[in-house]
C-alpha positions in Angstrom: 0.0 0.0 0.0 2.9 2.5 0.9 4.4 1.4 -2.5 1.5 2.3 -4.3 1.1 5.9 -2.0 4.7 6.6 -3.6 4.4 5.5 -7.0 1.3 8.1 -7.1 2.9 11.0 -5.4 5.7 10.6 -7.9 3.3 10.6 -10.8 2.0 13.4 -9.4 5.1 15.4 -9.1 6.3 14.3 -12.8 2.9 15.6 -14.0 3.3 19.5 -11.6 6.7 19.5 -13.7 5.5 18.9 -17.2 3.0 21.5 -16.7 5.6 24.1 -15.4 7.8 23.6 -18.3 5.1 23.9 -20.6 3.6 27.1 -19.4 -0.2 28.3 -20.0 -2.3 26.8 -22.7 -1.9 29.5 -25.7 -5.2 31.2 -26.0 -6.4 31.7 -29.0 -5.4 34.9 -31.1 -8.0 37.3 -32.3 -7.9 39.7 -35.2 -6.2 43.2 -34.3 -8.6 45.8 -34.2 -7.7 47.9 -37.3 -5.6 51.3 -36.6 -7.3 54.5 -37.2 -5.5 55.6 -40.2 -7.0 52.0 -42.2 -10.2 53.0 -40.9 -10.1 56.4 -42.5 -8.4 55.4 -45.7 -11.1 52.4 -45.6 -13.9 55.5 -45.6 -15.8 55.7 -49.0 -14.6 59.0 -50.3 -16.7 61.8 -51.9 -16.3 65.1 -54.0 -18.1 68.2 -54.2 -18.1 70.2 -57.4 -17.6 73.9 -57.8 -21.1 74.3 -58.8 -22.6 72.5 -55.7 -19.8 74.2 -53.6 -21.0 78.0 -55.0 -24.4 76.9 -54.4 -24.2 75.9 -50.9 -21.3 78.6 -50.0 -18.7 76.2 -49.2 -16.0 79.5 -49.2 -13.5 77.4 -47.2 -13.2 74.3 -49.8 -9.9 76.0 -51.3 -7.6 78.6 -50.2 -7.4 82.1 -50.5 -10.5 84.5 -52.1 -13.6 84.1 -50.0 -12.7 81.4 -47.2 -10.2 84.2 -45.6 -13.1 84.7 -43.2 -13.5 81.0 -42.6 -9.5 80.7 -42.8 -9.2 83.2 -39.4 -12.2 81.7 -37.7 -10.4 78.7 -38.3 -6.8 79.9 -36.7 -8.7 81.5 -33.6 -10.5 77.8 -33.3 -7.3 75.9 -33.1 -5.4 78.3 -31.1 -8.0 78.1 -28.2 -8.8 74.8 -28.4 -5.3 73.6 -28.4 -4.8 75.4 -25.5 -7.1 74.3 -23.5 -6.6 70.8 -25.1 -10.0 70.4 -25.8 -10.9 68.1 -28.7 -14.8 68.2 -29.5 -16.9 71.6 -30.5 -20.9 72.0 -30.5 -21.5 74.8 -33.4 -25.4 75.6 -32.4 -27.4 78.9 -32.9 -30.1 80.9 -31.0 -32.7 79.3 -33.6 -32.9 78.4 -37.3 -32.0 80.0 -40.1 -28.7 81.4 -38.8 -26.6 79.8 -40.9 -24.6 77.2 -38.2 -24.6 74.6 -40.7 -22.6 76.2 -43.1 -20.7 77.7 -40.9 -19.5 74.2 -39.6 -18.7 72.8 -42.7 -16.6 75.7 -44.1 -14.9 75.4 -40.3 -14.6 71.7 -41.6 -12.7 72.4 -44.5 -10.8 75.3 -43.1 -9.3 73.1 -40.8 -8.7 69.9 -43.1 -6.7 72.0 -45.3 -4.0 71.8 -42.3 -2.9 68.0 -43.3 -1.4 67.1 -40.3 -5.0 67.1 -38.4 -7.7 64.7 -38.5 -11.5 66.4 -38.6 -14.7 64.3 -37.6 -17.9 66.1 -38.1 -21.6 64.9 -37.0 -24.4 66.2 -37.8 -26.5 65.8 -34.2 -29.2 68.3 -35.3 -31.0 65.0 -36.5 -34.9 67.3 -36.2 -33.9 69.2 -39.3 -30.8 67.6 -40.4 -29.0 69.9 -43.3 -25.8 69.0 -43.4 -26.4 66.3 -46.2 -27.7 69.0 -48.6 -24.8 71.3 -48.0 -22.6 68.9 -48.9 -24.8 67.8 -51.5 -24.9 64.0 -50.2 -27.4 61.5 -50.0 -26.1 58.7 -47.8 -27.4 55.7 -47.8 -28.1 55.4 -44.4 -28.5 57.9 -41.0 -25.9 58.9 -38.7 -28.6 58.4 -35.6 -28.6 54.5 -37.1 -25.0 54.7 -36.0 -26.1 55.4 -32.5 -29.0 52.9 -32.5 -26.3 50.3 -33.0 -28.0 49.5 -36.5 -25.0 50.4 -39.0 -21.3 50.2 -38.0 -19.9 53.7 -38.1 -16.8 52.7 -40.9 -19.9 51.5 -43.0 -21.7 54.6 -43.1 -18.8 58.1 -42.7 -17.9 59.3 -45.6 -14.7 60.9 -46.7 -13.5 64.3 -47.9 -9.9 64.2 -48.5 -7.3 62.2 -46.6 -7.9 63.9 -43.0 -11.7 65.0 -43.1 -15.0 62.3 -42.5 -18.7 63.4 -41.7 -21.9 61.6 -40.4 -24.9 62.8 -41.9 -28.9 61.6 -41.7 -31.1 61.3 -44.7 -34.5 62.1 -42.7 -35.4 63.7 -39.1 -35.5 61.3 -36.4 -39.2 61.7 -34.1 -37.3 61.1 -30.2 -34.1 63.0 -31.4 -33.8 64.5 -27.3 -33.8 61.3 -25.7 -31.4 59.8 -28.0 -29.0 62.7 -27.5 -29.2 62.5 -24.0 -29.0 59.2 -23.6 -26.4 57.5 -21.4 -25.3 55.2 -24.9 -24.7 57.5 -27.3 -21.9 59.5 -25.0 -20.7 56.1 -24.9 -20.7 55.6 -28.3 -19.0 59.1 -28.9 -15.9 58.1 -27.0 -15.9 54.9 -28.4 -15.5 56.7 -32.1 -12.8 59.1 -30.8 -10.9 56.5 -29.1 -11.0 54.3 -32.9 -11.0 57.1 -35.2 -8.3 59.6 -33.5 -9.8 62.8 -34.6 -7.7 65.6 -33.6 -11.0 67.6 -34.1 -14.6 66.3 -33.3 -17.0 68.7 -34.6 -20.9 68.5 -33.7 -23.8 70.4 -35.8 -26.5 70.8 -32.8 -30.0 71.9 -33.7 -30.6 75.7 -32.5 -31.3 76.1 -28.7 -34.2 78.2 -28.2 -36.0 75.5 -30.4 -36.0 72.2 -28.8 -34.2 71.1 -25.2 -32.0 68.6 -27.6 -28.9 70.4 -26.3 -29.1 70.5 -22.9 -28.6 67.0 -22.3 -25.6 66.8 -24.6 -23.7 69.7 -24.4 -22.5 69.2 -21.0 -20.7 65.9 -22.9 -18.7 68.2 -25.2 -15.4 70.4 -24.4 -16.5 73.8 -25.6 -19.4 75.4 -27.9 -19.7 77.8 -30.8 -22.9 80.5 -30.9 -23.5 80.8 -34.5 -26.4 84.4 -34.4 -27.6 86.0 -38.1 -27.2 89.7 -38.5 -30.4 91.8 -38.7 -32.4 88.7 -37.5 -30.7 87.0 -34.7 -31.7 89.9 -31.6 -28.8 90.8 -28.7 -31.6 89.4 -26.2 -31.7 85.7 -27.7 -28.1 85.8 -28.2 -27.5 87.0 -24.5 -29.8 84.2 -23.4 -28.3 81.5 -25.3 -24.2 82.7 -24.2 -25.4 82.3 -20.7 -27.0 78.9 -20.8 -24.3 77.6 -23.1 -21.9 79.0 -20.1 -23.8 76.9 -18.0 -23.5 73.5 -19.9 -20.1 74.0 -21.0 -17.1 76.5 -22.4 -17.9 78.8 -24.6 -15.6 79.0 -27.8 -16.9 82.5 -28.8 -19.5 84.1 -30.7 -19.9 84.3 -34.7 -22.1 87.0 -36.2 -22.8 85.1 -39.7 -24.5 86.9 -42.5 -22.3 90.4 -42.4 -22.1 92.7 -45.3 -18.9 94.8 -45.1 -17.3 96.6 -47.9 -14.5 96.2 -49.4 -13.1 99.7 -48.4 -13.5 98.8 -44.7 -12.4 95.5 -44.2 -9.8 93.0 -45.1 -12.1 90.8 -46.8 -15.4 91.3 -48.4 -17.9 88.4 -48.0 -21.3 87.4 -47.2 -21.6 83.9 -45.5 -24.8 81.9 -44.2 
């Protein structure tokens, strides 16, 4: 009986050996999660022509004439932002017709002229989403789909360029507030920014005197833009809306869109909305 004790502790102790030199069972490998520069270069890329870009005042698409507005809004942008090492902007307005969606996307391609940054811009105003028809898109899908977890986000940006994506909708979404305050889609954001790496994360968010869509999801953003119309947009609504969005987060400044100067008082002469 004490023979067979031994024999089986020896077995025993052959077998803890084996084991040691053998280390832990290799697990089983798993597909590396594609960098972010194959998931932009894997983007479906668009154009816009100089007709749709007159047309829908896209000033900023090239260099020099009328995107010198757009080029210094730009500069002052970056500056502050790199500064305070923020990385994601709300553009929003007191209410419609200010002209916020245009001036995000000529923001948009003011800043993807400088090659060395990435630019992500969403178009969260998903009541009256416009930013398809600036750009004169018609995706195949929604951006709030992205956020419903119904279409992978790689499957549905597009591209402009090398450095600049966007996420538009094709149609206005009924419960737009509670999927912009929801818990999951601020999840969802920072899942995006962590895989796509955008230096700049841009959001178009519908005007704030016109639905309580913002107030939920601007607290979730590092600063704000106030995009107000000349001769329309009153000092009143803007003074209301600069406080609140002081409230919710920083405030990036103020734009006065839709200003006439002429040419013998000013740098440039433009007209933006």
């Amino acid at each position: 009986m004490e023979r067979l004790e031994a024999a089986l502790e020896k077995a025993r102790e052959s077998r803890r050996n084996v084991l040691q030199n053998e280390g832990p069972e290799p697990r089983e490998r798993r597909p590396a999660a594609p960098v972010a520069a194959e998931l932009w270069s894997s983007l479906k890329e668009f154009k816009i022509s100089s007709r749709a870009a007159r047309r829908h005042r896209l000033a900023a698409l090239a260099a020099g004439g009328q995107s010198g507005s757009y080029d210094l809004l730009r500069s002052r942008t970056m500056r502050l932002m790199q500064e305070n090492q923020w990385k994601s902007l709300a553009v929003t307005s007191p209410n419609s017709g200010c002209g916020k969606t245009t001036v995000c996307a000529n923001l948009a391609f003011s800043l993807a002229r400088q090659s060395d940054v990435r630019i992500l811009v969403l178009d969260f105003d998903f009541r009256r989403p416009a930013l398809n028809r600036a750009l004169s898109q018609r995706p195949s899908s929604s951006l709030y789909e992205v956020f419903q977890g119904k279409v992978r986000a790689e499957d549905h940006f597009i591209r402009y360029g090398d450095n600049l994506a966007f996420g538009l909708n094709t149609r206005p979404l009924a419960n737009s507030a509670e999927l912009l305050q929801s818990k999951a889609t601020h999840e969802r954001i920072k899942r995006l920014a962590d895989r796509f790496k955008p230096d700049f994360l841009l959001f178009d968010v519908p005007p704030m005197l016109a639905s309580d869509d913002h107030v939920g999801f601007l607290p979730h953003v590092d600063c704000a833009m106030l995009v107000g119309a000349a001769e329309s947009t009153t000092m009143t609504q803007l003074d209301i809306c600069e406080k609140e969005l002081a409230e919710l987060t920083n405030v990036l400044g103020l734009v006065l869109n839709k200003c006439r100067f002429p040419e013998e008082s000013s740098t440039y002469s433009y007209e933006y909305a």
